[in-house]
N, CA, C and O atoms as a Tinker XYZ file with bonds, in Angstrom:
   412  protein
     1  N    -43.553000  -10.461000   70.523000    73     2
     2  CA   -43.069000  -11.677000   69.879000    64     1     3
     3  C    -41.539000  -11.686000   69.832000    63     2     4     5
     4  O    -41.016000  -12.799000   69.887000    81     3
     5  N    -40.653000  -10.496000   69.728000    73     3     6
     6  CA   -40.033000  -10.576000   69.569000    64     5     7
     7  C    -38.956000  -10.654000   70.986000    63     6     8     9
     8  O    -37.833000  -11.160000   70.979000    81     7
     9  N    -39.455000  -10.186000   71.846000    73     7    10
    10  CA   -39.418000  -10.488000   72.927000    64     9    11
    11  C    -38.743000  -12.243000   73.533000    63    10    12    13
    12  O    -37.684000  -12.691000   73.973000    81    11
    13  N    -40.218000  -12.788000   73.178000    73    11    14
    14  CA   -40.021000  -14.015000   73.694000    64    13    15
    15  C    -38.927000  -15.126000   72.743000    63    14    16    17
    16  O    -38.327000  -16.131000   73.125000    81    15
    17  N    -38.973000  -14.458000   71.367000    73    15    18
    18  CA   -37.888000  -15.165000   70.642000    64    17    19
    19  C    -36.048000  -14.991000   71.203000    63    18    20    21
    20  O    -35.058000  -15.670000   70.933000    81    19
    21  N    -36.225000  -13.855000   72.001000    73    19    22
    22  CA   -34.828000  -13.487000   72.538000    64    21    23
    23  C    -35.083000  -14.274000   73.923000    63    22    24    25
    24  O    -34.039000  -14.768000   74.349000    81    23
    25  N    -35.932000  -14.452000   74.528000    73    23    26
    26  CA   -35.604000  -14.611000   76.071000    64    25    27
    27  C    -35.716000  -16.934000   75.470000    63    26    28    29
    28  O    -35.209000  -17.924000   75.998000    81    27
    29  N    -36.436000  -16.801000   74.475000    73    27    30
    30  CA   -35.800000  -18.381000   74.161000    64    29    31
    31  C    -34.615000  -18.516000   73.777000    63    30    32    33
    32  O    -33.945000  -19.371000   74.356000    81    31
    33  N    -34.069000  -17.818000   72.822000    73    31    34
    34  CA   -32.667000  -17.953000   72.589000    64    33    35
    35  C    -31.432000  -18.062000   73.421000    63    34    36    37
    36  O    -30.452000  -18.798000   73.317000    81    35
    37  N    -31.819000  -16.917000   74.468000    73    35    38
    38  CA   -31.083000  -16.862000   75.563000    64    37    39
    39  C    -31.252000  -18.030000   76.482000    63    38    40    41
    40  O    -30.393000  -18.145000   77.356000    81    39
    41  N    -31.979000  -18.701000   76.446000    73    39    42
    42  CA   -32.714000  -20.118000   76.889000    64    41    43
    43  C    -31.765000  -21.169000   76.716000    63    42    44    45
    44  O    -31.254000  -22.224000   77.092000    81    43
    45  N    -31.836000  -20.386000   76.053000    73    43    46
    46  CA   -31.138000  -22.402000   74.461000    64    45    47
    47  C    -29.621000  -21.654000   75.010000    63    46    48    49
    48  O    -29.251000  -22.240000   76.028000    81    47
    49  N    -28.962000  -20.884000   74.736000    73    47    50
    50  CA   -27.335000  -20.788000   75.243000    64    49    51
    51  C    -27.391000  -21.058000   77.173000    63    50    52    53
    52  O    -26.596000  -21.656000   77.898000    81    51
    53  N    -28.144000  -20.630000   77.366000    73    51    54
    54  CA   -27.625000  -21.086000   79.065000    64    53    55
    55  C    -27.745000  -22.618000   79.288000    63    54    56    57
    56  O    -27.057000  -23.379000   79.967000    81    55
    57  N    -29.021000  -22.871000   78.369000    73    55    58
    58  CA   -28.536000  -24.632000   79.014000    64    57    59
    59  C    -27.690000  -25.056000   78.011000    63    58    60    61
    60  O    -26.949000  -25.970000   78.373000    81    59
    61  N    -27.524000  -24.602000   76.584000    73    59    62
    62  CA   -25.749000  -25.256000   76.258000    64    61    63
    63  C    -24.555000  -24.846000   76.653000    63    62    64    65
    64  O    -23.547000  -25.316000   76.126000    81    63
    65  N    -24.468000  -23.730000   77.828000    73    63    66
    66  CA   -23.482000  -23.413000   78.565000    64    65    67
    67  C    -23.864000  -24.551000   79.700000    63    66    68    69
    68  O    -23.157000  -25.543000   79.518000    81    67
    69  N    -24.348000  -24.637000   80.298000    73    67    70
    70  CA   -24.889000  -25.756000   81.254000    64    69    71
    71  C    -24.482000  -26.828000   81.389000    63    70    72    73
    72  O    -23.956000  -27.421000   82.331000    81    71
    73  N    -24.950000  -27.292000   79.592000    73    71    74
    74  CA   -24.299000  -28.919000   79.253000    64    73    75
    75  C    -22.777000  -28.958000   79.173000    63    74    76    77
    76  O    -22.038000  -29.856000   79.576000    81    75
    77  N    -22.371000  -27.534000   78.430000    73    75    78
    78  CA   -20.614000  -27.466000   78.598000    64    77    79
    79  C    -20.296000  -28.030000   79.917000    63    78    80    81
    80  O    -19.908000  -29.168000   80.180000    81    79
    81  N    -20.563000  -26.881000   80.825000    73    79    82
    82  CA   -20.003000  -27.017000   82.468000    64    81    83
    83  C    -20.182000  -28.683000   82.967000    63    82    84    85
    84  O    -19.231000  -29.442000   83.151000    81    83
    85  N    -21.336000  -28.970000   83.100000    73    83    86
    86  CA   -21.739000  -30.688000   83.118000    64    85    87
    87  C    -20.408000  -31.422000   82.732000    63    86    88    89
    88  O    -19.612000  -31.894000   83.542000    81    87
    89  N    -20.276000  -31.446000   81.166000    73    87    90
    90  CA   -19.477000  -31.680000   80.714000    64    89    91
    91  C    -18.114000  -31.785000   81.218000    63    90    92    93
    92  O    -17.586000  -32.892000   81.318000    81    91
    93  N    -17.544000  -30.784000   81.521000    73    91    94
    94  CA   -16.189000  -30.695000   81.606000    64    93    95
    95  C    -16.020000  -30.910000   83.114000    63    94    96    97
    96  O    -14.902000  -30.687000   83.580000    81    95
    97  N    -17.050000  -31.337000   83.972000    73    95    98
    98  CA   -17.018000  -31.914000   85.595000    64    97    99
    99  C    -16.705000  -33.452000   85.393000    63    98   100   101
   100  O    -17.107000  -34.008000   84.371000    81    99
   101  N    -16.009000  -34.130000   86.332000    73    99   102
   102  CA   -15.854000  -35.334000   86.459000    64   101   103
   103  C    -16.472000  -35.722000   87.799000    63   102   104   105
   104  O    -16.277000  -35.053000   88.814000    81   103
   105  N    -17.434000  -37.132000   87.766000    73   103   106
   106  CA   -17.903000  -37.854000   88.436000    64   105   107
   107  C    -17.006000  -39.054000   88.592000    63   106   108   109
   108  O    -16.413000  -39.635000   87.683000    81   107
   109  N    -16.988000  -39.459000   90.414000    73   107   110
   110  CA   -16.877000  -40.944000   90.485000    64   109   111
   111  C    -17.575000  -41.959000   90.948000    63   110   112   113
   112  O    -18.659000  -41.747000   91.490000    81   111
   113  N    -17.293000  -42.671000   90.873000    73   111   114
   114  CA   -18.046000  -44.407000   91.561000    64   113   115
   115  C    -17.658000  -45.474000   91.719000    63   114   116   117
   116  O    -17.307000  -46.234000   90.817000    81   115
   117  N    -17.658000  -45.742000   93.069000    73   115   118
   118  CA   -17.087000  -47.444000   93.189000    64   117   119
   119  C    -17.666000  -48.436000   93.371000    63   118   120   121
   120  O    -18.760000  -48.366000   92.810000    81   119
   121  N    -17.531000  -49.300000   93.837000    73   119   122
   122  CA   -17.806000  -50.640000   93.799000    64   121   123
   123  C    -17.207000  -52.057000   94.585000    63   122   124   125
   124  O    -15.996000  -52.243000   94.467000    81   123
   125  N    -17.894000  -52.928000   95.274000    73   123   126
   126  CA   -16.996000  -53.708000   96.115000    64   125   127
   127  C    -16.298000  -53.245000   97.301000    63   126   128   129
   128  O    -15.536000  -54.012000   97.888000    81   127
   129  N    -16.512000  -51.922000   97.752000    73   127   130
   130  CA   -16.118000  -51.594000   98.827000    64   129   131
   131  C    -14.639000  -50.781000   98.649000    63   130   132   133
   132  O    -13.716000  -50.625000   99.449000    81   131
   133  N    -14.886000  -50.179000   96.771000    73   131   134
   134  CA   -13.850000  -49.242000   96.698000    64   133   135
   135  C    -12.714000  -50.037000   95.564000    63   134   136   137
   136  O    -11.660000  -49.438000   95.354000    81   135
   137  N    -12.943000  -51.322000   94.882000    73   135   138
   138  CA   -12.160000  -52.054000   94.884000    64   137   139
   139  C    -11.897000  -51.966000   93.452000    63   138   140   141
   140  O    -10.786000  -52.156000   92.959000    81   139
   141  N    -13.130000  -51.623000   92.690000    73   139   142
   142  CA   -13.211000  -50.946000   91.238000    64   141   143
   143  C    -13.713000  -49.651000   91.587000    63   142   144   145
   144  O    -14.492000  -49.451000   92.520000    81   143
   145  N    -13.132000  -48.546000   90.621000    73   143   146
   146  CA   -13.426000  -46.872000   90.669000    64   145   147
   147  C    -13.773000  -46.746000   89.024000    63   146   148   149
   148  O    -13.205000  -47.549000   88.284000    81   147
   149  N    -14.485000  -45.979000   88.567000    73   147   150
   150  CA   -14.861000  -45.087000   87.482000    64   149   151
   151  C    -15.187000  -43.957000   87.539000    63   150   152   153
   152  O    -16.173000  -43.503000   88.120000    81   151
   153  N    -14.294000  -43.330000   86.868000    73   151   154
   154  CA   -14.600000  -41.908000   86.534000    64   153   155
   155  C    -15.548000  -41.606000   85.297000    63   154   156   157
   156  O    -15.324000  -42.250000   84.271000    81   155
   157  N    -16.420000  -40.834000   85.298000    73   155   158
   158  CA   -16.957000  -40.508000   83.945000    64   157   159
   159  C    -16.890000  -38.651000   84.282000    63   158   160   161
   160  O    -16.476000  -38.094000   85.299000    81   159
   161  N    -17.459000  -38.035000   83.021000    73   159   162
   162  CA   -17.864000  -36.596000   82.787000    64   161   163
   163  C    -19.238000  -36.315000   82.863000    63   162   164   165
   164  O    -20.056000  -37.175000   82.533000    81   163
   165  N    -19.493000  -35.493000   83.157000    73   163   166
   166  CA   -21.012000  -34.938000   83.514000    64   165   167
   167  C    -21.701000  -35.411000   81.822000    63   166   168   169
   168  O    -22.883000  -35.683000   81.616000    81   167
   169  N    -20.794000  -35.404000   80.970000    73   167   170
   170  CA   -21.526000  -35.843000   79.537000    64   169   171
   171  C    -22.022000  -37.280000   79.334000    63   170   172   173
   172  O    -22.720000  -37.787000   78.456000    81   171
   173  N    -21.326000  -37.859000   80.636000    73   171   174
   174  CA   -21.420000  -39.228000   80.103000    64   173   175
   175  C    -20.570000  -40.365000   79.660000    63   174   176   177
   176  O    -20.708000  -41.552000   79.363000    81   175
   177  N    -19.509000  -39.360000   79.758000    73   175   178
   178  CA   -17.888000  -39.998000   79.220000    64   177   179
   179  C    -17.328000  -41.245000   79.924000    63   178   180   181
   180  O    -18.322000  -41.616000   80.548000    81   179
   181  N    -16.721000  -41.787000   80.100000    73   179   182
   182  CA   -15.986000  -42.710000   81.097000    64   181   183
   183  C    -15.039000  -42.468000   80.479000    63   182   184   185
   184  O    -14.745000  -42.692000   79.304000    81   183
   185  N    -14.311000  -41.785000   81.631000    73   183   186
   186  CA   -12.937000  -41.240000   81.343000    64   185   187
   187  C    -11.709000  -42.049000   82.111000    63   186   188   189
   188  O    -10.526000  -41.793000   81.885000    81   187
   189  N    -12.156000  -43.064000   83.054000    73   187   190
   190  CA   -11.344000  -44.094000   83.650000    64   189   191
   191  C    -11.983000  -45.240000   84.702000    63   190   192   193
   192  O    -13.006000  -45.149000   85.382000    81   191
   193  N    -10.926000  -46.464000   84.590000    73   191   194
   194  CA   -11.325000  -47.114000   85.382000    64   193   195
   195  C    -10.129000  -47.688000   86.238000    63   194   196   197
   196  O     -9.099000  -48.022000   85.653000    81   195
   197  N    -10.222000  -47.795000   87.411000    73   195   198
   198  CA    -9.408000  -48.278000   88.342000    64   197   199
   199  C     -9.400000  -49.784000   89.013000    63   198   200   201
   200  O    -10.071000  -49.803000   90.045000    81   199
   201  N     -9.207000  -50.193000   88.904000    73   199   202
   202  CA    -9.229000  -51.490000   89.476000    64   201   203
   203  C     -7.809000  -52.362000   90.241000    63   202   204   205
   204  O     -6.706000  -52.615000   89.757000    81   203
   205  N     -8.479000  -52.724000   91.844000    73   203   206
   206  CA    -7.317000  -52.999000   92.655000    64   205   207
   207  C     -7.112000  -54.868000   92.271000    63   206   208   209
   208  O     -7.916000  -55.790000   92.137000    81   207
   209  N     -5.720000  -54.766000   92.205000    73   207   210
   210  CA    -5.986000  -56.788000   91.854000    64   209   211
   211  C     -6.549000  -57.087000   92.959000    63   210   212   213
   212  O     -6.566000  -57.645000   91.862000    81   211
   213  N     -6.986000  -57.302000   93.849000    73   211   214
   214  CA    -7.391000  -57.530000   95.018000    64   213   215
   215  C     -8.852000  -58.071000   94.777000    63   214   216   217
   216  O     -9.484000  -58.724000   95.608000    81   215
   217  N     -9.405000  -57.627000   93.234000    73   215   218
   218  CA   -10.444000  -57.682000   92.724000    64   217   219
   219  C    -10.193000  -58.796000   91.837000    63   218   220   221
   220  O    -11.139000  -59.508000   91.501000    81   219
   221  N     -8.923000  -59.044000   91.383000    73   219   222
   222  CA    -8.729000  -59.551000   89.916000    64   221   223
   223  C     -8.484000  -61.574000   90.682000    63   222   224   225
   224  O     -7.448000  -62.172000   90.975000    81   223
   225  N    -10.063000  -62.056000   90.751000    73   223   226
   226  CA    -9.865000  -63.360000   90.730000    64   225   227
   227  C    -10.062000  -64.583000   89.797000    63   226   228   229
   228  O    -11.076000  -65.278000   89.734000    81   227
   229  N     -8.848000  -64.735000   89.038000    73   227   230
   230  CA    -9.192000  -66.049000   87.678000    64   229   231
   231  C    -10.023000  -66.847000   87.832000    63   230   232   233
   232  O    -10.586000  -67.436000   86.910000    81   231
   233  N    -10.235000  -66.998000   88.973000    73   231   234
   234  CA   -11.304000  -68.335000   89.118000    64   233   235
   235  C    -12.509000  -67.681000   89.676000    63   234   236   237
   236  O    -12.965000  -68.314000   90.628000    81   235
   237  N    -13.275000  -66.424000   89.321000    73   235   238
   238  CA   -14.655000  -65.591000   89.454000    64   237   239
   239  C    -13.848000  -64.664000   88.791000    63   238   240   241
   240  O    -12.959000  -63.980000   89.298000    81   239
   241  N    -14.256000  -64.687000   87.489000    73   239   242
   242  CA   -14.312000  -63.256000   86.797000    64   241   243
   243  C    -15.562000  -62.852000   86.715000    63   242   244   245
   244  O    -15.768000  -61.659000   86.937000    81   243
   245  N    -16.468000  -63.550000   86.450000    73   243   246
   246  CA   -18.119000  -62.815000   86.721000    64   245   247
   247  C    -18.062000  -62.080000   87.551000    63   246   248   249
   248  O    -18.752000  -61.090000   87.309000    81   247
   249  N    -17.307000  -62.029000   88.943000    73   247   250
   250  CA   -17.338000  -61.411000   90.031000    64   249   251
   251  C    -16.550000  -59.900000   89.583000    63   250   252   253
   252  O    -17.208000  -58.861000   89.622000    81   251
   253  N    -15.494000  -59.893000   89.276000    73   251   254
   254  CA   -15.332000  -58.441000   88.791000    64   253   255
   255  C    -16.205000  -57.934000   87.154000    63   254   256   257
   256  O    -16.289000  -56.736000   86.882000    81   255
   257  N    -16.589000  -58.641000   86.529000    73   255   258
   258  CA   -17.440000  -57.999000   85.493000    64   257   259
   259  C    -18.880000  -57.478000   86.118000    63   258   260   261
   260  O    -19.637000  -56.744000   85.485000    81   259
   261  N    -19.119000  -57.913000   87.313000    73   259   262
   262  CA   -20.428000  -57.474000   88.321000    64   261   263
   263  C    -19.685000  -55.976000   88.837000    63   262   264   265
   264  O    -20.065000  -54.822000   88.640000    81   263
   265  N    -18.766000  -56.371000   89.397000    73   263   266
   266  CA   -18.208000  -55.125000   90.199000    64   265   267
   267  C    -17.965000  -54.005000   88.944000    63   266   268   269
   268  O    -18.689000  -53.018000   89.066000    81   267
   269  N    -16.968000  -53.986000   87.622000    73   267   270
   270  CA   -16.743000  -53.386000   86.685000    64   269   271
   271  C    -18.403000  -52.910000   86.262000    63   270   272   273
   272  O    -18.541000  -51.687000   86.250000    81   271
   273  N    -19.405000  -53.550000   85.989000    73   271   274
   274  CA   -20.917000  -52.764000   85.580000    64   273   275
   275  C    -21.507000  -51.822000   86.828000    63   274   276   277
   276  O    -21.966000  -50.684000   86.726000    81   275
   277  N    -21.370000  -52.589000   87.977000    73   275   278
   278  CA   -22.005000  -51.620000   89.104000    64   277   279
   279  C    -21.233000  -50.282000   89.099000    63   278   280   281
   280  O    -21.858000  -49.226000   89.194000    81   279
   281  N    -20.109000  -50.302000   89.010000    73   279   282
   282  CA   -19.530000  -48.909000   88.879000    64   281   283
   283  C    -19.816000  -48.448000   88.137000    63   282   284   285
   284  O    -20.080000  -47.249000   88.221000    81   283
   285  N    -19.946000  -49.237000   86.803000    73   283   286
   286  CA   -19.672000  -47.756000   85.810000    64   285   287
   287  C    -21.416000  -46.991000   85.462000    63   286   288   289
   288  O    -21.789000  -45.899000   85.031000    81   287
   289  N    -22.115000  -48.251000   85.924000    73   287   290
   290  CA   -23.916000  -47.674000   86.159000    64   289   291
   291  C    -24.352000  -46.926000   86.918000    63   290   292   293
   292  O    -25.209000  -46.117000   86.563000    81   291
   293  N    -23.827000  -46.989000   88.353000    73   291   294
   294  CA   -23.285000  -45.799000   89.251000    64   293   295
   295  C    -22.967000  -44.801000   89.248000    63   294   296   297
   296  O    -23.418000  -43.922000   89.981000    81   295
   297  N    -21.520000  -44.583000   87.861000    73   295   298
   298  CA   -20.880000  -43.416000   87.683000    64   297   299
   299  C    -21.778000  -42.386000   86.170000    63   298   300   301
   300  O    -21.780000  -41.203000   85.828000    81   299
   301  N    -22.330000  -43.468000   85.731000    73   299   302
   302  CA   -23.248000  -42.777000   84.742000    64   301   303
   303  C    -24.547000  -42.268000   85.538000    63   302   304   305
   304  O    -25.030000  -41.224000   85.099000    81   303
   305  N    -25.170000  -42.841000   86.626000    73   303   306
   306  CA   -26.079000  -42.544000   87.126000    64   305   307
   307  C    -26.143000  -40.652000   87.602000    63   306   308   309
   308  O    -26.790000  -39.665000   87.250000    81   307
   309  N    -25.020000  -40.983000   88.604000    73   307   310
   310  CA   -24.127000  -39.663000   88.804000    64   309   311
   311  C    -24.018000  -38.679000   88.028000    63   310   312   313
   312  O    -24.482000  -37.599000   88.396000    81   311
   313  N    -23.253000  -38.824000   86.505000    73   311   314
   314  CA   -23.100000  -37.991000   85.351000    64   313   315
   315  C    -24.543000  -37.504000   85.176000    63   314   316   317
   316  O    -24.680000  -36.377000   85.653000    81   315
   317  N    -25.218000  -37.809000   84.852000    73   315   318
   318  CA   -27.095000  -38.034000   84.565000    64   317   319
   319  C    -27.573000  -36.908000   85.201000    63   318   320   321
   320  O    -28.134000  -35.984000   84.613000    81   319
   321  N    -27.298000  -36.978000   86.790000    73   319   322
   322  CA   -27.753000  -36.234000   88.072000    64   321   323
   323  C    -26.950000  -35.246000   87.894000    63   322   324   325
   324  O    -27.475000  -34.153000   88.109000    81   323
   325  N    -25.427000  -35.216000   87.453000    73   323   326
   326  CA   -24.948000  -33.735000   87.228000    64   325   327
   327  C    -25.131000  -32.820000   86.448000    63   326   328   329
   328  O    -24.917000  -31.616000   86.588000    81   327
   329  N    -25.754000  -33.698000   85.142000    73   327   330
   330  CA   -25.956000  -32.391000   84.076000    64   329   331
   331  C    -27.515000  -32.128000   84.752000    63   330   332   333
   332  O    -27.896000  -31.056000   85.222000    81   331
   333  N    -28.171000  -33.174000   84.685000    73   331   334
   334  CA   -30.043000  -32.816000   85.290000    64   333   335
   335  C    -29.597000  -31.545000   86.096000    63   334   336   337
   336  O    -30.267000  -30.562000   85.782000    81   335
   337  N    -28.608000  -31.295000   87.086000    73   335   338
   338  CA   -28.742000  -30.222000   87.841000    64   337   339
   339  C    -28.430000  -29.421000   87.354000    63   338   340   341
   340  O    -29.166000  -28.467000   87.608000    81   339
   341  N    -27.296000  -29.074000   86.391000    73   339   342
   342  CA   -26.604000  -27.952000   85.948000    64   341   343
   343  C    -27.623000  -27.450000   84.975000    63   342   344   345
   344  O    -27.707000  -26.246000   84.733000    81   343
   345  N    -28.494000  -28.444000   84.344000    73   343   346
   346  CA   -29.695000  -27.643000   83.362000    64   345   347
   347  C    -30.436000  -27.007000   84.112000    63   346   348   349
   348  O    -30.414000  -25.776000   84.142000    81   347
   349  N    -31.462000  -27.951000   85.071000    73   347   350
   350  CA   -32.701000  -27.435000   85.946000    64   349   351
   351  C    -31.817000  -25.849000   86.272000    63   350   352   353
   352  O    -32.447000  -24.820000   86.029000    81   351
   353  N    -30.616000  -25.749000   86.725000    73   351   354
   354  CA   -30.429000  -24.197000   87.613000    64   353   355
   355  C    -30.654000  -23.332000   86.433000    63   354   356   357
   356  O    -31.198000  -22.254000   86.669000    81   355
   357  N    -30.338000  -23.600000   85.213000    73   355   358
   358  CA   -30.181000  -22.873000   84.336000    64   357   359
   359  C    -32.339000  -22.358000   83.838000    63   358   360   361
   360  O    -32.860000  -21.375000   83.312000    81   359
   361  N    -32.724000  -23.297000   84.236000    73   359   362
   362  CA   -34.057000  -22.973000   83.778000    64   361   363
   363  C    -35.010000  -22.262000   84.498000    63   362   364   365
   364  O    -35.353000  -22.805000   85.548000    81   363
   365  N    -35.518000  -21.231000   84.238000    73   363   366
   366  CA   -36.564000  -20.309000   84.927000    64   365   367
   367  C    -37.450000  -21.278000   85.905000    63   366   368   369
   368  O    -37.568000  -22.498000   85.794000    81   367
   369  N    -38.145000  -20.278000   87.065000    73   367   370
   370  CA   -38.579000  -21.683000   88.154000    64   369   371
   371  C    -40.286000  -22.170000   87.276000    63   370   372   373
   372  O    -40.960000  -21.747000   86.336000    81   371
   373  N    -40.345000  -23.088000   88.112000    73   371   374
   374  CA   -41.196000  -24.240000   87.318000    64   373   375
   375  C    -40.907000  -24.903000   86.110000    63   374   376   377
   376  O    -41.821000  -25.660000   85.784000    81   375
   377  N    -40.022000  -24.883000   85.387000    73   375   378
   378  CA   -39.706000  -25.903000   84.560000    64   377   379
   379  C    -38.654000  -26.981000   84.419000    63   378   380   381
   380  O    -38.423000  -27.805000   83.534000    81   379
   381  N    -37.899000  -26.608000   85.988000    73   379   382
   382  CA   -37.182000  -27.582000   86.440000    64   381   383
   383  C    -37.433000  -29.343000   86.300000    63   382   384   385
   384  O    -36.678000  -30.247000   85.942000    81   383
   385  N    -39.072000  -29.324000   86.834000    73   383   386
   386  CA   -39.090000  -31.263000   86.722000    64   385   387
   387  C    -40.413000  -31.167000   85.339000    63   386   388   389
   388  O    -41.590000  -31.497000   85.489000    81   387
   389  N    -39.849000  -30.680000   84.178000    73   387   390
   390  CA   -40.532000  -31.389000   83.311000    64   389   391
   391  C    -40.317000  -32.915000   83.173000    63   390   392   393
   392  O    -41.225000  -33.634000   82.756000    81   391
   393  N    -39.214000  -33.359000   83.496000    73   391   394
   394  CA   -38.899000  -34.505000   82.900000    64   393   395
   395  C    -38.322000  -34.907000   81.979000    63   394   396   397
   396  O    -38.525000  -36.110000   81.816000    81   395
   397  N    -37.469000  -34.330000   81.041000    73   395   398
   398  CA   -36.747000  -34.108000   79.683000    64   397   399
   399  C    -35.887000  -35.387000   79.624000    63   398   400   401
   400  O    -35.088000  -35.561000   80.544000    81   399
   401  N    -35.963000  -36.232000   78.708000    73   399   402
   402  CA   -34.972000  -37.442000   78.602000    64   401   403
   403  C    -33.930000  -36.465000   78.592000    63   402   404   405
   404  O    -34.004000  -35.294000   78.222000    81   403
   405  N    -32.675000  -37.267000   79.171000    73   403   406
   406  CA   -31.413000  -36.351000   78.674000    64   405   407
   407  C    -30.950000  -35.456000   80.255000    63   406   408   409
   408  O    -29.913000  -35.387000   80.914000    81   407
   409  N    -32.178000  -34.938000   80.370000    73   407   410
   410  CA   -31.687000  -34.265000   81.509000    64   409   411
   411  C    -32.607000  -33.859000   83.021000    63   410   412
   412  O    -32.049000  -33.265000   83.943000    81   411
């Protein structure tokens, strides 16, 4: 018993070392053919957005608030897929695709 209470514990710190690393990685994503960029963090962060005026038309702003969501759904998508990986490595084999919201 006591056993398995250590090899869980040790469990629980590798994937919150995991989520750290995730974390402190930056993802990007564009949009429009490059025209809006977002950065986010493996946490989820959006840590920037770029946008070329080239994008910026007064008369279709719907058109960059389309381009501004596709990126940043993109760049979260990404973040999502980076921590999912940095956990799954961290987890003994077969419990990689439980399916865990989150990760």
């Amino acid at each position: 018993m006591n056993q398995m209470m250590k090899q869980a514990q040790q469990m629980q710190e590798q994937m919150v070392q995991a989520q750290q690393e995730a974390a402190a990685e930056v993802v990007e994503a564009s949009a429009g053919g490059g025209m809006v960029t977002v950065k986010a963090t493996g946490g989820g962060e959006i840590v920037g957005i770029t946008i070329d005026p080239k994008a910026i038309d007064p008369d279709d702003p719907e058109m960059l608030a389309d381009l501004v969501t596709a990126a940043v759904n993109e760049a979260l998508r990404s973040a999502n897929a980076l921590m999912e990986s940095k956990v799954q490595g961290m987890l003994p084999g077969g419990l990689g695709g439980l399916g865990l919201p989150g990760f």
